[in-house]
Structures are given as structure tokens and as C-alpha cells.
N, CA, C and O atoms as a MOPAC input file, in Angstrom:
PM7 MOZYME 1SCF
protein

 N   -103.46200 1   184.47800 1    76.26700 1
 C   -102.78700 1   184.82000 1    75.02900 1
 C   -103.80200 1   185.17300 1    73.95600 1
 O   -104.98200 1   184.85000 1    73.81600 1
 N   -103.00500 1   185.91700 1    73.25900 1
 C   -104.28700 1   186.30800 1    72.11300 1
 C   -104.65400 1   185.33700 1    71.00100 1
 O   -103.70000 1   184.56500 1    70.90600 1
 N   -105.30400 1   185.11500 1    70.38700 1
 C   -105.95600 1   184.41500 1    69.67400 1
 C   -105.09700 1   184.56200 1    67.92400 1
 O   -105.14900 1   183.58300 1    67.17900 1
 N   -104.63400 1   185.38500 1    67.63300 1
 C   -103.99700 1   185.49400 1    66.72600 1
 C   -102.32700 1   185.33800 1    66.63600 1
 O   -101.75300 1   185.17800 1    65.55900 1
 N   -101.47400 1   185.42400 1    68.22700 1
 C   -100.40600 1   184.85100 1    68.43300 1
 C   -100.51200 1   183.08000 1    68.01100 1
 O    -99.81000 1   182.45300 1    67.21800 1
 N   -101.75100 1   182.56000 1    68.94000 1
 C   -101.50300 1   180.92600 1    69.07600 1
 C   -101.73600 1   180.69200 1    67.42300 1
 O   -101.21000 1   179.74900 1    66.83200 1
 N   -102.46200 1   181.52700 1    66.86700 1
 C   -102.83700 1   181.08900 1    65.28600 1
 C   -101.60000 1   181.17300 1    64.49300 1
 O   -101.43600 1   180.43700 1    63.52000 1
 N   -100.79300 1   181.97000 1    64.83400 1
 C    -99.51000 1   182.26000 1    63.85200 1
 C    -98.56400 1   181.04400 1    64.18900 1
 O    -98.07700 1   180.26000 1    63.37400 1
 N    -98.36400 1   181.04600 1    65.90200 1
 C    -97.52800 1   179.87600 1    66.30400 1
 C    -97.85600 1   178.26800 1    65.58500 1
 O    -97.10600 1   177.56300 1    64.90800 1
 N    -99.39300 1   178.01200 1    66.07000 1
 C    -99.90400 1   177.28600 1    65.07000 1
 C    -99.22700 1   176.74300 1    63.17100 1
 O    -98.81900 1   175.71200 1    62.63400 1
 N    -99.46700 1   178.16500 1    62.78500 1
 C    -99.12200 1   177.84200 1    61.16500 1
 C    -97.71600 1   177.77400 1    60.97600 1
 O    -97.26300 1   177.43100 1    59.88400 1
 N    -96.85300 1   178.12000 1    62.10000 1
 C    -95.53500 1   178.43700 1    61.86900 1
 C    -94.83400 1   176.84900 1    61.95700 1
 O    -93.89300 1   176.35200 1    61.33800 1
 N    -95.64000 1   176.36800 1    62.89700 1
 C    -94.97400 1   175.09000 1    63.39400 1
 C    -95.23300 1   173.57400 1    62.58100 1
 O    -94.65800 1   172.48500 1    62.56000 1
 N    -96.68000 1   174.29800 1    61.80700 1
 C    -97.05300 1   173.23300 1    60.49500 1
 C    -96.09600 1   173.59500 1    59.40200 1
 O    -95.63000 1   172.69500 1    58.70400 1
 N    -95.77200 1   174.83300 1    59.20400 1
 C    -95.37200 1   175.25000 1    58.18800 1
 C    -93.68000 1   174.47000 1    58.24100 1
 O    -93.26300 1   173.73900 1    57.34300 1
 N    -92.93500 1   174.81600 1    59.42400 1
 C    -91.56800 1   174.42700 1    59.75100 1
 C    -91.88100 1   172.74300 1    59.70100 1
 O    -90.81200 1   172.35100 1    59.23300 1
 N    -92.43100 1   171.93300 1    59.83600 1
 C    -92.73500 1   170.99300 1    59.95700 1
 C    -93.12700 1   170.23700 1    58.46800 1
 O    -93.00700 1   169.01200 1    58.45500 1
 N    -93.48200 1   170.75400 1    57.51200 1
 C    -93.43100 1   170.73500 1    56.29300 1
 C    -92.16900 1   171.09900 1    55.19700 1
 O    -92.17300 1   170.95700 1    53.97400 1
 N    -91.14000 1   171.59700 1    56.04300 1
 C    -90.24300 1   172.24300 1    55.66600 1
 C    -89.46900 1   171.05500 1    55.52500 1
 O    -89.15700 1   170.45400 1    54.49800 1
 N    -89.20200 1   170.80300 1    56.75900 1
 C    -88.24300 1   170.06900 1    57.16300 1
 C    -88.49800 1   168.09400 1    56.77900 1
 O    -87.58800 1   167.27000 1    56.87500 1
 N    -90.11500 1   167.73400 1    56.31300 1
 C    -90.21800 1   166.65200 1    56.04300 1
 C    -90.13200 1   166.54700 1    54.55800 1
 O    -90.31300 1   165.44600 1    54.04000 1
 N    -89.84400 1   167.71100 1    53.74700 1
 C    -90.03000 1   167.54600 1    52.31100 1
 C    -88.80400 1   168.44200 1    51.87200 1
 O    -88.72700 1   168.96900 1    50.76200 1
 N    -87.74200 1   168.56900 1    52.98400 1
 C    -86.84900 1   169.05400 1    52.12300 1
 C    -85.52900 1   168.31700 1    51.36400 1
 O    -84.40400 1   168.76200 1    51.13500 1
 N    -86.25800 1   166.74400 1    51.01400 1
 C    -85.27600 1   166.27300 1    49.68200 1
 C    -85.93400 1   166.62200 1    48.64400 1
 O    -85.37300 1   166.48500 1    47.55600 1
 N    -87.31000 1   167.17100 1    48.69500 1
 C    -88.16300 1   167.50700 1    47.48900 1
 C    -87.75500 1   169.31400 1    47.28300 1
 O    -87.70600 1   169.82600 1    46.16400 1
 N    -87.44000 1   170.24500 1    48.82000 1
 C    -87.37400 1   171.13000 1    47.92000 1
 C    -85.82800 1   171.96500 1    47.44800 1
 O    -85.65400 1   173.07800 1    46.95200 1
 N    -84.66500 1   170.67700 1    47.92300 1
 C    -83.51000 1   170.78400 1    47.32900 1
 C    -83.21300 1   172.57000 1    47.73100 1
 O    -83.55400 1   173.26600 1    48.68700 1
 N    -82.58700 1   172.78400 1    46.74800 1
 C    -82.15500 1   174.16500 1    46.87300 1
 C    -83.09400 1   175.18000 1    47.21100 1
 O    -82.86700 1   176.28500 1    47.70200 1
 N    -84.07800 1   174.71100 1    46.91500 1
 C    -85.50800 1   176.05600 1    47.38500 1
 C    -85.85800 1   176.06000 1    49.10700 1
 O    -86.80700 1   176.68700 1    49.57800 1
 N    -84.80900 1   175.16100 1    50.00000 1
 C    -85.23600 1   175.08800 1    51.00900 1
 C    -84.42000 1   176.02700 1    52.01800 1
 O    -84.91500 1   176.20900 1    53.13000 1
 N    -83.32900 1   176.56900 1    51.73200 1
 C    -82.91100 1   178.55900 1    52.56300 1
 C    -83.89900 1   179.37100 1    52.14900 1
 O    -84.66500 1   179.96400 1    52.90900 1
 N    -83.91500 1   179.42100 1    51.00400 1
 C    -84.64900 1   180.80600 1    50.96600 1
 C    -86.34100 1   180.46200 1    51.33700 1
 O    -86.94500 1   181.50200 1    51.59500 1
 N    -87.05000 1   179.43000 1    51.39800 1
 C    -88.65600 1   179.14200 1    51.94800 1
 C    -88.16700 1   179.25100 1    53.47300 1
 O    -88.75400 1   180.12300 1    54.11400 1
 N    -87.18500 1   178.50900 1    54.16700 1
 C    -86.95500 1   178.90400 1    55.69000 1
 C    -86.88800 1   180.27100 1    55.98800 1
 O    -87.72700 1   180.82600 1    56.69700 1
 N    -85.59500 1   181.04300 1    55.30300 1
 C    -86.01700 1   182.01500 1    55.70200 1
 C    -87.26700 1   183.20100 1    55.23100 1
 O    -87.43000 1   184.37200 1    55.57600 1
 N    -87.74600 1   182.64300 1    54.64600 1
 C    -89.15500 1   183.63900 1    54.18900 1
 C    -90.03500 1   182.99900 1    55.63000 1
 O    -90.82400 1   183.82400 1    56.09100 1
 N    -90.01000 1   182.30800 1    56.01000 1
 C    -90.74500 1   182.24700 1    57.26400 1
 C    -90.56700 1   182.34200 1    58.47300 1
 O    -91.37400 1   182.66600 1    59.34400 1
 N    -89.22600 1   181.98900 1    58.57700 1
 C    -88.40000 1   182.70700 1    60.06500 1
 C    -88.73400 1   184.84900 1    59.78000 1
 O    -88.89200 1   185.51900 1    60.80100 1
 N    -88.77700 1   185.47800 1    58.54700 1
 C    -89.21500 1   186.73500 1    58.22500 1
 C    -91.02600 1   186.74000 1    58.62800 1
 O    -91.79800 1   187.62000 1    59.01000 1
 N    -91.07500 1   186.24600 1    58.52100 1
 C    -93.02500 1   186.12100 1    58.07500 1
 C    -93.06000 1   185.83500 1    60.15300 1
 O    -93.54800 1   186.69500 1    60.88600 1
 N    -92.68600 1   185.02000 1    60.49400 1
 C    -92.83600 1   185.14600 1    61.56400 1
 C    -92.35700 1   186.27700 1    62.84600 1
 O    -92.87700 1   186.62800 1    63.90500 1
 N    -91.22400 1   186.58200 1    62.19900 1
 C    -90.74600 1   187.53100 1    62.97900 1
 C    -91.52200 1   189.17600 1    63.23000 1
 O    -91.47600 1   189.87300 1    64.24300 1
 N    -92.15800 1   189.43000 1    62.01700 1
 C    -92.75300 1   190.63800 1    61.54400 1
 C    -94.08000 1   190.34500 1    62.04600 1
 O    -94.50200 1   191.36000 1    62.59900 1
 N    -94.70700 1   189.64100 1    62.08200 1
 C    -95.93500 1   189.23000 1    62.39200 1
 C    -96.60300 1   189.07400 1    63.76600 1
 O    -97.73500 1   189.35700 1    64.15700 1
 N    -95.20400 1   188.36200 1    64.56300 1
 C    -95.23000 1   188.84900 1    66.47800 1
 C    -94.98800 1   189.96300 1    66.57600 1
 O    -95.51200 1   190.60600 1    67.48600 1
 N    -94.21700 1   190.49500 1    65.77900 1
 C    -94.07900 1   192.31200 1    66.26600 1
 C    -94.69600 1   192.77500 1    65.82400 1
 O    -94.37900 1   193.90900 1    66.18300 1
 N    -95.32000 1   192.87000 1    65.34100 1
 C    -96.53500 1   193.44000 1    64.92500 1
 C    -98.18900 1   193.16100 1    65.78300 1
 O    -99.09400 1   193.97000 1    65.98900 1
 N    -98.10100 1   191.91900 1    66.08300 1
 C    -99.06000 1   191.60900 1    67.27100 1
 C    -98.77500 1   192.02200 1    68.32900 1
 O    -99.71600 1   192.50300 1    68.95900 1
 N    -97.28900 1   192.03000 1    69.05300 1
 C    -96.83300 1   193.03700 1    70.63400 1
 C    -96.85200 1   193.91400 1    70.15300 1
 O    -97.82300 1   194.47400 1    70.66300 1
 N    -96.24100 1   194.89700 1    69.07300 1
 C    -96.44500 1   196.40100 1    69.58200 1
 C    -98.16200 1   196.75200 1    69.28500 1
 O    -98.49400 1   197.93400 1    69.19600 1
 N    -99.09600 1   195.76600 1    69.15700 1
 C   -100.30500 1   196.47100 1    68.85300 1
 C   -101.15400 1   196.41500 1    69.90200 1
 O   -102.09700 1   197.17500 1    70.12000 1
 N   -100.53300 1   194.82800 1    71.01300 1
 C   -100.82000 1   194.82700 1    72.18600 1
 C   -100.10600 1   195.43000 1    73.89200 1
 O   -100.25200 1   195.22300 1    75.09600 1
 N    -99.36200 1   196.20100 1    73.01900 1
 C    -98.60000 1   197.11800 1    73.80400 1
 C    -98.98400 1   198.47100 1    74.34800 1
 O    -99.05000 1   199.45000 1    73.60500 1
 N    -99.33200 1   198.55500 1    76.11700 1
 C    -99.82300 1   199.31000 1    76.17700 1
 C    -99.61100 1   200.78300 1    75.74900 1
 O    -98.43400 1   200.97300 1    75.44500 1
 N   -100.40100 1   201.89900 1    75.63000 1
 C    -99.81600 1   203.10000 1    75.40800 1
 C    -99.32100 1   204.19500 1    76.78600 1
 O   -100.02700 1   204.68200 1    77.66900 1
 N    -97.82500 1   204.33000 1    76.53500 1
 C    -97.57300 1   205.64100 1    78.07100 1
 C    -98.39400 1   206.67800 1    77.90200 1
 O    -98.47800 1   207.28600 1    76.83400 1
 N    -99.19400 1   207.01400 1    79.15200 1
 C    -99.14600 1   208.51000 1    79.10000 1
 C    -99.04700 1   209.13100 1    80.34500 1
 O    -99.00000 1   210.35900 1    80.42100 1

């Protein structure tokens, strides 16, 4: 695996993990920080497969 997938998986899973232990602290700010990172993650693997995606020719 590439080195910048396990790094994202990595921050994603600290990050969700921070989410979820401090969200009586972040009350209503805690949809829209989830989904800014369920986004942040999503864009970020696709962006790592289609760059490790071979080219047809």
C-alpha cells in the first residue's frame, strides 16, 4: 500500500476518534466537522487511486 493511503487512514481514524470522544464538547458543531471529514476523506482516496491508476493504452 502506498504510504500516503495508510497516512490518511491513519489521520482519519484519530481524527473520527476525536470526534466521537468530545462530542458533548462539540454539541451542534459535531454534523457538520463529521461530515467535513467523511468529504476530506473521500476526495483524498480518489484522488490517491485515480493517480495510482494505471494508464490504458
Amino acid at each position: 500500500m502506498n504510504f500516503k493511503i495508510l497516512t490518511t487512514i491513519a489521520v482519519t481514524l484519530i481524527l473520527a476518534w476525536a470526534i466521537f470522544h468530545f462530542k458533548a464538547h462539540l454539541g451542534i458543531f459535531i454534523l457538520p466537522v463529521f461530515i467535513g471529514l467523511v468529504t476530506f476523506v473521500t476526495l483524498r482516496l480518489y484522488s490517491l487511486i485515480e493517480k495510482d491508476k494505471p494508464e490504458d493504452e
